[in-house]
Every structure is written in structure tokens, then in C-alpha cells.
C-alpha positions in Angstrom: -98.3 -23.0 54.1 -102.5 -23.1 53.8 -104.3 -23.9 51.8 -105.3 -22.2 48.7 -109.2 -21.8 50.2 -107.9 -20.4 53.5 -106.9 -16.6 54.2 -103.3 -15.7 54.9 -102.3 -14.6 58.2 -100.2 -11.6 58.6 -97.4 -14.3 59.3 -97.3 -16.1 56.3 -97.5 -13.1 54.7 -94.6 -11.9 55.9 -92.5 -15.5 55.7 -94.2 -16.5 52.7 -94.8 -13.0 50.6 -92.2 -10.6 48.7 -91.5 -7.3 50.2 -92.7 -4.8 47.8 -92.5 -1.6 50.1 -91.3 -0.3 53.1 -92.2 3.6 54.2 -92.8 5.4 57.3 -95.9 6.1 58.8 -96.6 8.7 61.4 -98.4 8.2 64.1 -99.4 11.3 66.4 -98.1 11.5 69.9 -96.8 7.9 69.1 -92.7 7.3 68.6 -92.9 3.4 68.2 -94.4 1.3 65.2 -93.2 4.0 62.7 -92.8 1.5 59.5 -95.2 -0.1 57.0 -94.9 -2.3 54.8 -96.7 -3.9 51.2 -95.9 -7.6 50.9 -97.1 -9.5 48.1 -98.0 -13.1 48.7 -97.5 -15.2 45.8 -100.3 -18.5 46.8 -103.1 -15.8 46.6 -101.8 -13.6 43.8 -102.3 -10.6 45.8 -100.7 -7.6 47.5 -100.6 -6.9 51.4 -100.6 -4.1 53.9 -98.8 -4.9 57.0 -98.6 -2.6 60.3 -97.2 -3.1 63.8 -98.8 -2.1 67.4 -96.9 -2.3 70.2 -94.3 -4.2 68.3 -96.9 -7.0 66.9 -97.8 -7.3 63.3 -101.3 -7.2 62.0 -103.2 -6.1 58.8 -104.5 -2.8 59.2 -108.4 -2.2 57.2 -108.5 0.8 54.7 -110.4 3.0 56.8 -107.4 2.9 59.5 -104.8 3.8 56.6 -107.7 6.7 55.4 -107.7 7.6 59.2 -103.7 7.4 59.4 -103.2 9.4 55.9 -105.8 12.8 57.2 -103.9 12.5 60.4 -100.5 12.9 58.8 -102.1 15.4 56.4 -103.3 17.5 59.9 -99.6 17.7 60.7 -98.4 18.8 57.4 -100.6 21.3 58.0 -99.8 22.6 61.3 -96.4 22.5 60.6 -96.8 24.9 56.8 -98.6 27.1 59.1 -96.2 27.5 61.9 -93.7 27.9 58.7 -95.3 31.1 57.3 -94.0 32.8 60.8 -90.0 32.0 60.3 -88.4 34.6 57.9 
């Protein structure tokens, strides 16, 4: 464990913190790293967002998750749209 003046890395955070959430994410033309995951890490009274690349973990900023979320919005999209053709 750090201490208190240090930032966490994404490993203590997951050893150290509490697994608040785990969803899917979608990643476009990508079939690996498909999970994400809120820990919350009890020395800095805080909550954490935790992604993998290429099987590694690592804290992912905002604007990647705002990047991720219009992506999967695109393909919710495409797919209501190739919907209104089926009977």
C-alpha cells in the first residue's frame, strides 16, 4: 500500500479497492477487452474506472469513455436502422 499523498495505480486499485461494477463495453472492429469495471478504493475515498488493452489494465480518461459511449451509440444506430427493413 502507498501512501496517503501518492496516487493509486491501476494495481492497487484493483488488489486494494472494492468491485463496485462490472459491464461490457464495445469496442468497434475489436472482439478482445470487452469488460469494464468501477472499483472503489477505500485509502483515497474514491471511485475508479478500470479498462483493459491487449489484456493489460489501465485507467482510461473521460474523454476515451465519451469517445467509447458515441461509438457504441453509432452502432445502436446502424443497427435500429438496418431494423426498420426486417418485417
Amino acid at each position: 500500500m502507498t501512501s496517503l499523498g501518492v496516487p493509486p495505480d491501476v494495481r492497487e486499485i484493483m488488489n486494494d479497492g472494492r468491485l463496485v461494477l462490472k459491464e461490457t463495453v464495445l469496442h468497434e472492429g475489436w472482439e478482445m477487452d470487452n469488460a469494464i469495471w468501477v472499483y472503489y478504493l477505500p485509502r483515497t475515498d474514491r471511485h475508479y474506472v478500470v479498462m483493459t488493452s491487449h489484456g493489460s489494465p489501465y485507467l482510461p480518461t473521460r474523454a476515451e469513455l465519451e469517445a467509447k459511449l458515441a461509438e457504441t451509440r453509432h452502432s445502436a444506430r446502424s443497427i435500429e436502422r438496418a431494423l426498420e427493413f426486417l418485417p
